[in-house]
C-alpha positions in Angstrom: 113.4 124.1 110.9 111.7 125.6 113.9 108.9 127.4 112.1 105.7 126.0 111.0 105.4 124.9 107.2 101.8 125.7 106.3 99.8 124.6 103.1 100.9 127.4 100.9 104.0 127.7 101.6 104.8 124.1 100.7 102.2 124.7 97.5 104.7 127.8 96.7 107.9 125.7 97.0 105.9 122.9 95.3 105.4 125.2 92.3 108.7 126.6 92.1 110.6 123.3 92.2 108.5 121.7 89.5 108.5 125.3 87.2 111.9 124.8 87.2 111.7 121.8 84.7 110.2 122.8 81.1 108.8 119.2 80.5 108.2 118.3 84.1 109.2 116.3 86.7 108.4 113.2 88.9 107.6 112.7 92.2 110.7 111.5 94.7 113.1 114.6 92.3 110.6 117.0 93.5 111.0 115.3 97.2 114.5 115.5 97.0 114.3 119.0 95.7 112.4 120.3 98.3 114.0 118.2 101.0 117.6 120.7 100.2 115.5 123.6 101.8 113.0 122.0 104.2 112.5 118.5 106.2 109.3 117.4 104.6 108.4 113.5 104.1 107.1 111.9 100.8 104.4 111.1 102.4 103.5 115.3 103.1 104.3 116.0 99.6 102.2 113.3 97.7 98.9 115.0 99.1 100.1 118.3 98.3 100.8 117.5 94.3 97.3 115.9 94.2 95.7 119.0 95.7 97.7 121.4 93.1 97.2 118.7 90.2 93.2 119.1 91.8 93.1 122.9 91.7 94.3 122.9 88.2 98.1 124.3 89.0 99.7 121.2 87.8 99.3 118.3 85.1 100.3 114.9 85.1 101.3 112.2 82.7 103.3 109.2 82.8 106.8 108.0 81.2 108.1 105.0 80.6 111.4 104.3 82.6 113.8 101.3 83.2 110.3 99.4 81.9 107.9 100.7 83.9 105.8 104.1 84.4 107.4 107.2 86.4 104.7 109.8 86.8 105.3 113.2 85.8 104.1 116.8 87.0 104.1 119.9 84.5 103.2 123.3 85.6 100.1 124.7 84.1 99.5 128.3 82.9 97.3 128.4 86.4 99.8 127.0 88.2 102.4 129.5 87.0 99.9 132.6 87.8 100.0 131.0 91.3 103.3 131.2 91.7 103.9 134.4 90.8 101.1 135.7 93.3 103.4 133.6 96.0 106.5 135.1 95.0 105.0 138.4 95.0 103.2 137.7 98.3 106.5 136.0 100.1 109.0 139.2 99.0 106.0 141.5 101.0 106.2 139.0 104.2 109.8 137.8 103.9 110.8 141.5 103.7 108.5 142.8 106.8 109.1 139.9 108.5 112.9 141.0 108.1 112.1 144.4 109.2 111.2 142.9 112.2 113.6 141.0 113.0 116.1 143.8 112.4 114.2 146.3 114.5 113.3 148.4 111.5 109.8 148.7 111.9 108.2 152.3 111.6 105.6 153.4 114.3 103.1 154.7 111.2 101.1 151.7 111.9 
C-alpha cells in the first residue's frame, strides 16, 4: 500500500479483527488477519496489542495448546466503544475522502 498506516488506523483494524472472535483470539491469527488487507510485520503488531491491552480496549489470557501456552486477546466493552467511534469516524473520512477523489466536493466550504 502507498499510503501511510498510522496508529489508529492499525488500532481500528486491530479491534475489528479481534471483535470478530466471541472468545478471542491469538496473536500470529490476528497477524495473518490483518496481513489479507495491509503489509504489516509481527513485529508492528505486537506493540500495537500491548498498547490496546494498556488502554483497556483488550484483555488477555492464556490457553493451553499442543502443550504449551498460546496467548489470547478478547475485546473489552471499552474496546468495542472504540471501535465503534472508528467505524463511525472512518465512514466520515473514507466517504469525503471519496468525494475527493471523485471530484464531488461542494465549494460551501
Amino acid at each position: 500500500m502507498v499510503f501511510n498506516t498510522g496508529a489508529a488506523l492499525l488500532d481500528a483494524i486491530v479491534l475489528a479483527v479481534v471483535s470478530q472472535e466471541q472468545e478471542g483470539t491469538y496473536g500470529y491469527r490476528i497477524t495473518q488477519d490483518v496481513r489479507k488487507v495491509l503489509d504489516v510485520s509481527e513485529s508492528t503488531l505486537y506493540p500495537v496489542l500491548r498498547r490496546l491491552q494498556k488502554d483497556g480496549c483488550l484483555e488477555v489470557y492464556d490457553r493451553q495448546f499442543d502443550g504449551r501456552n498460546r496467548r489470547y486477546y478478547r475485546v473489552t466493552d471499552r474496546g468495542r466503544a472504540q471501535l465503534r467511534m472508528y467505524k463511525s469516524e472512518w465512514k466520515n473520512y473514507s466517504s469525503r475522502i471519496s468525494a475527493i477523489f471523485e471530484g464531488g466536493l461542494s465549494n460551501d466550504g
